[in-house]
Every structure is written in C-alpha cells, then in structure tokens.
C-alpha positions in Angstrom: 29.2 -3.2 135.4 29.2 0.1 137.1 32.5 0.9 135.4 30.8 0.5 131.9 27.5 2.3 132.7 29.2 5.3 133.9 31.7 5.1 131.0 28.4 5.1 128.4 26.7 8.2 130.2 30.2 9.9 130.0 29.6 9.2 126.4 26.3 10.0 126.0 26.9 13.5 127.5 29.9 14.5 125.9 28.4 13.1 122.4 25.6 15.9 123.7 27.7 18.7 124.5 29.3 18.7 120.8 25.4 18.6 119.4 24.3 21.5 121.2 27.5 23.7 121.3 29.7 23.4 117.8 32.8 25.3 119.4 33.1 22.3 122.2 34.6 20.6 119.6 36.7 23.3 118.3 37.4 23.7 122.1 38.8 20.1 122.0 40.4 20.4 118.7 42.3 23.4 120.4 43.4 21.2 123.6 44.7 18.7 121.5 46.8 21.1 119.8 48.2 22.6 123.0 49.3 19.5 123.9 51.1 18.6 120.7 53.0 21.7 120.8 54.4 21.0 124.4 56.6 18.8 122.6 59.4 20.4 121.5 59.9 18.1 117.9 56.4 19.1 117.0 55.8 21.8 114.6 52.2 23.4 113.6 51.4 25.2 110.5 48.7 26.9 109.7 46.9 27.3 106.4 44.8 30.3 105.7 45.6 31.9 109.0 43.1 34.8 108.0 40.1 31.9 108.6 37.7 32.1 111.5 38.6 29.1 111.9 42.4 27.8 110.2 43.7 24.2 109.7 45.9 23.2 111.4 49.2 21.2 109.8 50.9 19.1 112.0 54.9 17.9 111.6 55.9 15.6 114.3 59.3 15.6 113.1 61.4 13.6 110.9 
C-alpha cells in the first residue's frame, strides 16, 4: 500500500512539474532522444532544423 501511494504522489508531482514549466517536457522529450541515439542502429532526423523547437524523426533501423 505504501508502494502505491508513493507511486501516485510521484505522479501527481511530475504531472505538476509539466503544468507549470512547458520545457520539462521538452526536457524529457530531449532525454529520451539521448538515449535512442546511444544505440548505434538508431538514426534521428530532423525536420525544419531552423524551428525553436524541430521534430524529431526516428529510424530504428531496418
């Protein structure tokens, strides 16, 4: 039971972070990425690289 509570207020505070601060989830969008691109059949593209903010394409190989 313990477990589960502090599992929901992890929630409940992460799920507040991204309402008052937009770039925590371009933060975690970004960490995700790095990740990805540790593996070395990944490939990113980006489209519109002159964007504040560009989309990222991902190719995880054949």
């Amino acid at each position: 039971m313990i477990l589960s509570e502090a599992r929901a207020l992890e929630i409940a505070r992460i799920n507040e972070a991204m309402q008052d601060n937009p770039a925590y989830i371009q933060l975690q969008a970004m960490e995700a990425l790095k990740e990805i691109s540790q593996d070395e059949g990944s490939k990113i593209y980006f489209m519109n690289g002159e964007s504040p903010s560009p989309l990222p394409l991902m190719n995880m190989g054949q």
